[in-house]
BANU-761157 format. One line per 8 residues: their letters; for each residue x, y, z of C-alpha. Coordinates in steps of 0.05 Angstrom, whole numbers, plus 5000, padded with zeros to 4 digits. Example, Ala and Ser with C-alpha at 12.3 -4.5 7.8 and 13.67 -1.06 7.14 Angstrom:
as = 5246 4910 5156; 5273 4979 5143
***
This chain:
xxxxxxxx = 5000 5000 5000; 5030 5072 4977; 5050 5113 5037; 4995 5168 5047; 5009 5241 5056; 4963 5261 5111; 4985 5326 5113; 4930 5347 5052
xxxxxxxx = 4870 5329 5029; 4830 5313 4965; 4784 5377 4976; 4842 5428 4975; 4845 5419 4905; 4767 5416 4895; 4744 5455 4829; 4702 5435 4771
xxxxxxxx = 4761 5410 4737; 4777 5356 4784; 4703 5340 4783; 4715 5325 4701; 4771 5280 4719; 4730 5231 4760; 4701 5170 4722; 4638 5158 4709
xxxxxxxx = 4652 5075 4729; 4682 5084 4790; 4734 5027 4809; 4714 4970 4855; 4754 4947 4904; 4796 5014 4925; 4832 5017 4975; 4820 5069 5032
xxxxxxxx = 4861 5113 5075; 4849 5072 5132; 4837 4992 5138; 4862 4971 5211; 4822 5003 5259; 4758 5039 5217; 4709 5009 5267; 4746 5025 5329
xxxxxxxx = 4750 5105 5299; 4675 5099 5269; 4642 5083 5339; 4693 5128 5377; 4666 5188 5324; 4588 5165 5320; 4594 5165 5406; 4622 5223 5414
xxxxxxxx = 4582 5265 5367; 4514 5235 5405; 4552 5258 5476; 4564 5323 5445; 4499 5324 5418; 4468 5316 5482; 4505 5368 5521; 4487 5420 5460
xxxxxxxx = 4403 5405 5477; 4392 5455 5520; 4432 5511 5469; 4406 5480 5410; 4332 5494 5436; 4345 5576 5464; 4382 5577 5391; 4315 5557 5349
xxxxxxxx = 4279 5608 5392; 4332 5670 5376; 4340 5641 5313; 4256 5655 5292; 4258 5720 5321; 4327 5752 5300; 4357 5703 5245; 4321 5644 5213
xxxxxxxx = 4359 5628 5153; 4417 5610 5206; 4394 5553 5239; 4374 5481 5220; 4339 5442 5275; 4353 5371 5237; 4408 5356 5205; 4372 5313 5146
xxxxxxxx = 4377 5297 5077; 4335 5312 5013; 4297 5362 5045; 4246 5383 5005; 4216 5437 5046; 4273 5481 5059; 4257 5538 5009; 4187 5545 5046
xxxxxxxx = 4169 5608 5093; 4215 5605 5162; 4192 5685 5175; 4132 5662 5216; 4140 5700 5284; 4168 5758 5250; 4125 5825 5242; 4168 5878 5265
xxxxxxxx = 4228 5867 5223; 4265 5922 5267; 4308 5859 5307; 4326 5834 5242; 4357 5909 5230; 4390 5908 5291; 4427 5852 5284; 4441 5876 5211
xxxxxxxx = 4476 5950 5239; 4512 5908 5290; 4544 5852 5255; 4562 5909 5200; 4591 5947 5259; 4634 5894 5285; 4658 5875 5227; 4664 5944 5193
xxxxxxxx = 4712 5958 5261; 4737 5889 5262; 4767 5875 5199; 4745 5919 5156; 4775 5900 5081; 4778 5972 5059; 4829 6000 5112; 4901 5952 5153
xxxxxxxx = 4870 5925 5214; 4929 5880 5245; 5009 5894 5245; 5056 5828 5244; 5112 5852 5289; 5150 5828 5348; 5129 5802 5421; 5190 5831 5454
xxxxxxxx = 5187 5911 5442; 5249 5926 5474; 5291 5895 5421; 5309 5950 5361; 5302 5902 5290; 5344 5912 5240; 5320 5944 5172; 5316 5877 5137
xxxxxxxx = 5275 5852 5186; 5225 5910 5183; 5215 5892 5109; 5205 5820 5117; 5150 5841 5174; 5115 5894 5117; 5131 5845 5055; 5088 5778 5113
xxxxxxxx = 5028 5834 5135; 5011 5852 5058; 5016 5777 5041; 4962 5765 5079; 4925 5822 5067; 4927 5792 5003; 4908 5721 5016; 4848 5748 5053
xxxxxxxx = 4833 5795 4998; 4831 5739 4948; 4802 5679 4992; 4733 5682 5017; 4754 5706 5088; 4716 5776 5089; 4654 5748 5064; 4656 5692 5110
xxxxxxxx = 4671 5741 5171; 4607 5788 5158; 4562 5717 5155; 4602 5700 5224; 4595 5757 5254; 4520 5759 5254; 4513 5685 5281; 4551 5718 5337
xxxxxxxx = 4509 5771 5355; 4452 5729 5349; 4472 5656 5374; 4530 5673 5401; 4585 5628 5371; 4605 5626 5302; 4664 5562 5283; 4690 5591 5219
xxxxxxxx = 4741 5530 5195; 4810 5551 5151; 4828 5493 5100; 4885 5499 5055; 4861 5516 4985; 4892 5504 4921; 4869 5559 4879; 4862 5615 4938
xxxxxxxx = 4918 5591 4987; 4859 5585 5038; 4783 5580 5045; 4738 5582 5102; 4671 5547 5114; 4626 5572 5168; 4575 5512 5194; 4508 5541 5212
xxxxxxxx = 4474 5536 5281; 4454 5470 5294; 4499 5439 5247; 4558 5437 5302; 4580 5415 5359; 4631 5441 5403; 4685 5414 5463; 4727 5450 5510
xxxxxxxx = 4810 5424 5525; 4839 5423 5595; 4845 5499 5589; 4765 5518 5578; 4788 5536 5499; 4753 5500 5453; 4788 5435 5425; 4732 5396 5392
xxxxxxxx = 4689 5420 5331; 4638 5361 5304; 4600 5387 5247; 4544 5348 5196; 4513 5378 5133; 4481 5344 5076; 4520 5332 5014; 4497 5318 4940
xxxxxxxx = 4529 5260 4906; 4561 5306 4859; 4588 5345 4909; 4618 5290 4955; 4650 5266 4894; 4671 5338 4878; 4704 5346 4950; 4739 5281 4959
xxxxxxxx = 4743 5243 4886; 4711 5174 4881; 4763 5130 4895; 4758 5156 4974; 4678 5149 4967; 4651 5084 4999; 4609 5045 4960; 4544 5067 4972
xxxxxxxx = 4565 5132 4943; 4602 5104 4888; 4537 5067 4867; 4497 5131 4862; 4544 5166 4825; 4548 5103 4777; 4466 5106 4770; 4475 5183 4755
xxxxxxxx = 4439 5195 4823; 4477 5261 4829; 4427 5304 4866; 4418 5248 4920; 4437 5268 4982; 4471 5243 5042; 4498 5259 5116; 4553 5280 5114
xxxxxxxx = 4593 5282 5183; 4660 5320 5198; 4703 5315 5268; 4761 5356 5285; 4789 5341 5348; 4866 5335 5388; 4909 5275 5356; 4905 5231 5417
xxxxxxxx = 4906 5144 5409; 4842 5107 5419; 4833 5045 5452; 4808 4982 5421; 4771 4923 5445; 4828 4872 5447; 4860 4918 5503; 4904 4953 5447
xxxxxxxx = 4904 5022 5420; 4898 5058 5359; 4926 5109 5318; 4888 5152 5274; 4940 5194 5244; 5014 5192 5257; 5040 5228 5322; 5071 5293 5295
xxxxxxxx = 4994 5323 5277; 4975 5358 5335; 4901 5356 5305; 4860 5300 5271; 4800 5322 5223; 4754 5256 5197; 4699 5259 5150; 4643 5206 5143
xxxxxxxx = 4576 5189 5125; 4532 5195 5184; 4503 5136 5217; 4525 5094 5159; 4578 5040 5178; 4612 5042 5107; 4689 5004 5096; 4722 5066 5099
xxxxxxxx = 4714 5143 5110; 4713 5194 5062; 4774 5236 5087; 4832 5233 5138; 4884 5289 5148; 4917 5323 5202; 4946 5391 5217; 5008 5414 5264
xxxxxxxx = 5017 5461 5318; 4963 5515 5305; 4884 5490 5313; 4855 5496 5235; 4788 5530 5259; 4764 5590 5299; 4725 5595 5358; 4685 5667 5354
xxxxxxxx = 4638 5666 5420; 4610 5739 5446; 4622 5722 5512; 4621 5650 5555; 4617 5632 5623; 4662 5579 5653; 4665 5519 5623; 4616 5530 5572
xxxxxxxx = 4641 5512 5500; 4582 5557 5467; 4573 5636 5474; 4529 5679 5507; 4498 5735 5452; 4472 5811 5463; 4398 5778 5417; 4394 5731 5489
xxxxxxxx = 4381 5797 5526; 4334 5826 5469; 4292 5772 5469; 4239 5788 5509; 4230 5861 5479; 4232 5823 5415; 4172 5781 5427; 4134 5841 5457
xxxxxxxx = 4148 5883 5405; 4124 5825 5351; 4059 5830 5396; 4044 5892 5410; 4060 5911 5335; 4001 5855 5318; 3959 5889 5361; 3961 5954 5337
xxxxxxxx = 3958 5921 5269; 3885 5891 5300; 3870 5961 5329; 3878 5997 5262; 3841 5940 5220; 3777 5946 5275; 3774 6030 5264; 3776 6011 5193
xxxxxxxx = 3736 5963 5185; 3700 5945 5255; 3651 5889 5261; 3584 5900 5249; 3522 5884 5287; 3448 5891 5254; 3375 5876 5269; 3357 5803 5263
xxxxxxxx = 3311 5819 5204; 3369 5835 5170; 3398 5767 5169; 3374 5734 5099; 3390 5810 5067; 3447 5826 5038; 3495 5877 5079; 3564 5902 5066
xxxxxxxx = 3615 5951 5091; 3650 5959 5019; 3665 6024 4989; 3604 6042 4936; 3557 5978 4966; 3480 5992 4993; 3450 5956 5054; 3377 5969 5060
xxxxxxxx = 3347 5965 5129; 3287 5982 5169; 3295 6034 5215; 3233 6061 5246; 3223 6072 5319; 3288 6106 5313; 3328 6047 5316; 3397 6038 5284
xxxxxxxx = 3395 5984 5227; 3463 5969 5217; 3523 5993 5269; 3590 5979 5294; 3589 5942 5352; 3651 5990 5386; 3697 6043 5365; 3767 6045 5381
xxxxxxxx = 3792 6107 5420; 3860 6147 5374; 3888 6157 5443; 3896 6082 5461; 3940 6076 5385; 3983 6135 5414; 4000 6101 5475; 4012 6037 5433
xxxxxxxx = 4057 6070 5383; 4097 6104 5429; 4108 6035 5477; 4130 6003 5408; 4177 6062 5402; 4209 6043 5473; 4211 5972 5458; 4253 5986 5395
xxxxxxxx = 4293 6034 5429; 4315 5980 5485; 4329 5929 5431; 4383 5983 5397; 4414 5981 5458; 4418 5912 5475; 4448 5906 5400; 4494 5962 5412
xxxxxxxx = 4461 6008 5353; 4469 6067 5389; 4536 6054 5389; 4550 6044 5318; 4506 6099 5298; 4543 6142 5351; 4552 6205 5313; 4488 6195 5258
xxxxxxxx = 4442 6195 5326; 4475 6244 5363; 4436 6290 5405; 4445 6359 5442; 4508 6400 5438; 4555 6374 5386; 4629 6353 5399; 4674 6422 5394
xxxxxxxx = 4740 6386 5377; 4772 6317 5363; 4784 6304 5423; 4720 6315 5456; 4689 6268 5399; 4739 6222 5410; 4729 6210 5486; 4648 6204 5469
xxxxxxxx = 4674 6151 5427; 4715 6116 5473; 4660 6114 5524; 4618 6082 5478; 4666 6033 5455; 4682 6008 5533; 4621 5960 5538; 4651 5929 5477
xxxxxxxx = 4721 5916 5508; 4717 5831 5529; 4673 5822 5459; 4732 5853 5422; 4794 5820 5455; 4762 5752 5455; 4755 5759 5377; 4823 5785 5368
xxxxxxxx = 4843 5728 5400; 4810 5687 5348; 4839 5724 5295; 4903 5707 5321; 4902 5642 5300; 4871 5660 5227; 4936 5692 5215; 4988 5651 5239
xxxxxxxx = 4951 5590 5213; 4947 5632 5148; 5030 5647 5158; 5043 5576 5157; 5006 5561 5099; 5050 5611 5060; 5111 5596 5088; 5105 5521 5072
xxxxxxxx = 5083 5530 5006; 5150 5588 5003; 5116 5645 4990; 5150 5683 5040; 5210 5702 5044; 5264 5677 5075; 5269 5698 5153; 5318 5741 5167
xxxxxxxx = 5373 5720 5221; 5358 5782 5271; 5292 5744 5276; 5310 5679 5288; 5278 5661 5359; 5250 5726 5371; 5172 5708 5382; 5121 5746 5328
xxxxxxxx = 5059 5786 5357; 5003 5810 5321; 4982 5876 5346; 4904 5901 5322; 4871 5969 5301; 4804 5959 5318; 4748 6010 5327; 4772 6001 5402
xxxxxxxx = 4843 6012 5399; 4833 6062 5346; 4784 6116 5396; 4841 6087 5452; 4907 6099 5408; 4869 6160 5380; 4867 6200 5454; 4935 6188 5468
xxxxxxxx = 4962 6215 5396; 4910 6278 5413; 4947 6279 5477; 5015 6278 5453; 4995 6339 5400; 4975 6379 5462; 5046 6367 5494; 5076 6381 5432
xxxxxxxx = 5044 6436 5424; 5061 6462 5498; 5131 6441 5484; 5148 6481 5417; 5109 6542 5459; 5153 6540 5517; 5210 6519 5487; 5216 6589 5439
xxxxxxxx = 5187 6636 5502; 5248 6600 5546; 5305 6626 5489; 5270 6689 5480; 5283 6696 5555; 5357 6666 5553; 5334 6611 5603; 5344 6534 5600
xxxxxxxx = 5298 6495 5551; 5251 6451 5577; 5237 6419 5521; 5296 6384 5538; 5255 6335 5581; 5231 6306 5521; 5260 6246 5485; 5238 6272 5416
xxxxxxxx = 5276 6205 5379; 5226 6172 5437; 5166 6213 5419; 5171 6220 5347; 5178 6143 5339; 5123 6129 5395; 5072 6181 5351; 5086 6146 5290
xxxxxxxx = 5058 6079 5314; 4992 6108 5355; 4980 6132 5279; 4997 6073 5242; 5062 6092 5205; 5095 6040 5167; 5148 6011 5195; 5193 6006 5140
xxxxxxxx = 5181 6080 5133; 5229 6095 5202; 5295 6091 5211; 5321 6041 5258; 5379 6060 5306; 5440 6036 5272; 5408 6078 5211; 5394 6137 5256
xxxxxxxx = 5471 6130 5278; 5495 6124 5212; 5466 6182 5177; 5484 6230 5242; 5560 6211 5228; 5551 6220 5159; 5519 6296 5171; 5574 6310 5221
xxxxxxxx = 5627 6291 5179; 5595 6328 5127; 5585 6392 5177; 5658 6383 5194; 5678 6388 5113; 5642 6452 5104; 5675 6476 5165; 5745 6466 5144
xxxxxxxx = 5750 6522 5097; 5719 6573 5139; 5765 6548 5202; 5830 6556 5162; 5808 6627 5135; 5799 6642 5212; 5860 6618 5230; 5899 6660 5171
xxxxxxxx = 5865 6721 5193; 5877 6709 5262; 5954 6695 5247; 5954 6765 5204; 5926 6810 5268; 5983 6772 5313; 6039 6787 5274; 6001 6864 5254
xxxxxxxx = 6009 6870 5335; 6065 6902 5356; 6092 6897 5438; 6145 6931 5473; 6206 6916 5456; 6196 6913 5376; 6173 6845 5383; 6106 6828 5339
xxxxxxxx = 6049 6782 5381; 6064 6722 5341; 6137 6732 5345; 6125 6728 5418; 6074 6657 5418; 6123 6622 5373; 6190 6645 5417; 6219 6692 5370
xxxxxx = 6268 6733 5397; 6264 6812 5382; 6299 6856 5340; 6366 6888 5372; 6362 6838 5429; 6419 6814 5472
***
């Protein structure tokens, strides 16, 4: 049996064109990835999906709730195949589309401040700031950061974020995986809620991401070429069954060895993976599965959750607070629809000899009736009071006012929905800003964290496919950090550069009153090298746009050499002129002043 590289897989390479390459009589017989073992790993998958499962009830349940009132094409509540209903109406318990706009202007918010693809939003640089790098160094960190602006440029990464971004302000997690791609060097896939299930490691981070989706025959073929399908696959895509669907199950978990019933163990993948990731078909016990691959040191999926609480492996959103003033406002806003429809059109009472006529309440209609002794033939049975719809429309009002805040809208819309005196300067705007952008502090870091691994996992990929370049030595050991510019840091890193114009400022102010005043600078306090270099980076400044200090020391020698060459001339003028007015002196004696310096006796001397 040929060795097998488990460090890729068949989908990596997934395109129509490897599609065309499959044949349409699949072989019998293949071989698969895995023969020793495959029942031991298929009930040690199957059980621990069903464990995970069942810890994931009680989420999976709040979810379908949010999910009706806030976000419905985002959740599946079974997993099944050949659904034929699924294009069908799922905006039942929606009237008041104003939660669905919430969660629209905060996604677009967090994203927009995030990682916004129109503006840098992370820095590569290094972990130990004390350490001055060397100049090639500084362009190997620029030439990495634009790389992978690049790759996410080109990939589906920003597209995949926005989708992310509102299952987290709605459910609360979103388990965006990064595969290795062919074509764009890397492409994520985002599960939808109740299509995963999640584990936490010793250290309460999530470790275990179990996923199942349905497939088309086509597809599966498509994603991981026939000759790793099992046969019931293989004999649907033989038949021409190609829009069949099936299960489709995925597990991506820590490398570890699994224990077998003859007291043994086995291994999945060889030791040096840190992770495992297994695809089968669901709850079908085929002879082999339909991928096994493994990945190294840095976890191949991300773990976005708004906020969790101890050991929980699934997030806590801002929709679980607006809930309840969702589902008010979805009632109240039917009730007022009721209250307008009965002053419109109320319901009708009449005589009882009225029955067998016709009557009607349509524009341009007759109803005859009989009204003598005064009575009424045909009337509304109650009419609505306009001040009970005033006090209705206004409540609504409140109710979508509290679900802004929940969702943080206020905050995005910060300056658009501004009220009373305006800001008089930037920094007064900016501190409103920062104020603002406190509550949002843990949401931020914990996704920054995330991102973290997007971009070294994204590093790796291009530096073991050698699309970077080579490392410089200076950086040899020395950790990398990635360093963000989120809307957070920005109103943060934005206050302090305000603050360091103001001392500036000061400075240059003081600094000219002190010489007109022929006393001691005090601008002398200030490490302007320090300052200057410290400014630059609150704003953003390239890096390979400042000198380092063995540049800073080399052009200073070069200007005082250069100082000192356009001094020489003058210098020996001075000294001529000086030598002429000594020997132009005369002193007693008929000696001249330079006669005397240099020890020349005078004239007529004994």
């Amino acid at each position: 049996m040929a060795q097998v590289d488990y460090a890729t897989a068949a989908y990596e390479f997934a395109s129509p064109t490897l599609l065309a390459k499959q044949p349409a009589n699949p072989p019998t017989g293949a071989p698969g990835r895995i023969s020793r073992g495959w029942d031991t790993i298929y009930a040690h998958l199957e059980a621990r999906m069903l464990a995970l499962r069942n810890w994931r009830y009680s989420w999976w349940a709040f979810w379908s709730i949010l999910a009706a009132f806030f976000l419905p094409f985002r959740y599946v509540w079974l997993v099944t195949a050949n659904r034929m209903w699924r294009g069908g109406n799922i905006n039942t318990q929606i009237i008041n589309s104003h939660g669905l706009l919430a969660v629209r202007t905060c996604a677009a918010g967090m994203w927009t401040g995030l990682c916004s693809p129109s503006r840098p939003w992370f820095k590569v640089g290094i972990a130990l700031p004390w350490i001055d790098i060397a100049a090639d160094a500084k362009d190997w960190l620029t030439d990495t950061e634009q790389k992978i602006y690049t790759v996410f440029a080109q990939s589906n990464f920003y597209s995949i974020m926005a989708q992310a971004f509102r299952d987290l302000v709605v459910i609360g997690t979103a388990p965006p995986i990064i595969y290795e791609d062919a074509q764009d060097v890397i492409r994520l896939y985002l599960p939808c809620a109740g299509e995963y299930y999640l584990g936490l490691g010793a250290r309460f981070d999530v470790t275990e991401h179990y996923s199942e989706f349905t497939m088309t025959v086509s597809a599966i073929v498509g994603m991981f070429t026939i000759e790793n399908c099992p046969e019931v696959v293989c004999r649907a895509w033989k038949a021409g069954q190609y829009e069949t669907e099936f299960v489709i199950a995925r597990a991506i978990e820590p490398n570890f060895d699994l224990p077998n019933r003859a007291g043994g163990s086995v291994k999945v993948i060889p030791g040096k993976f840190t992770w495992r990731e297994v695809y089968w078909l669901k709850g079908t016990k085929t002879e082999k599965p339909l991928s096994v691959r493994g990945f190294r040191a840095i976890r191949p999926f991300m773990a976005l959750r708004w906020s969790h609480v101890s050991n929980d492996a699934y997030g806590r959103s801002p929709c679980m607070d607006a809930i309840g003033d969702n589902r008010q406002l979805q009632t109240e806003d039917m009730r007022k629809g009721e209250f307008i429809e009965k002053g419109i059109r109320p319901p009708m009472g009449a005589e009882p000899e009225l029955k067998n006529e016709p009557a009607s309440i349509m524009p341009g209609m007759i109803t005859y009736m009989n009204t003598a002794g005064q009575k009424k033939g045909f009337w509304p049975l109650f009419e609505v009071a306009a001040q009970w719809l005033t006090g209705l429309t206004a409540d609504i009002t409140k109710i979508e006012g509290r679900i802004d805040h929940c969702l943080f809208v206020d905050l995005f819309m910060a300056i658009s929905r501004m009220e009373g005196v305006q800001p008089r300067n930037e920094l007064e705007l900016t501190k409103r800003d920062l104020e603002r952008l406190q509550e949002l502090g843990p949401v931020i870091t914990l996704a920054e964290n995330e991102f973290d691994l997007a971009i070294e996992r994204t590093m790796e990929i291009l530096e073991r496919r050698g699309m970077l370049k080579p490392r410089p030595q200076s950086l040899r050991g020395v950790p990398l950090k990635i360093t963000y510019v989120s809307i957070l840091r920005l109103a943060q890193r934005s206050a302090e550069s305000i603050a360091m114009k103001d001392v500036f400022a000061t400075a240059g102010a003081l600094s000219s009153a002190a010489k007109a005043a022929g006393v001691p600078d005090p601008i002398r306090v200030i490490n302007l090298d320090k300052s200057m270099k410290h400014y630059a980076d609150l704003n953003n400044y390239p890096n390979d746009c400042v000198f380092t200090d063995d540049e800073i020391k080399e052009h200073d020698a070069i200007r005082q050499k250069a100082m000192q060459a356009a001094q020489a001339p003058q210098q020996a003028m001075a000294a001529v002129t000086a030598a002429k007015t000594l020997s132009d002196t005369q002193l007693p004696g008929g000696n001249s002043a330079l006669g005397a310096l240099v020890g020349q006796q005078p004239q007529g001397g004994a």
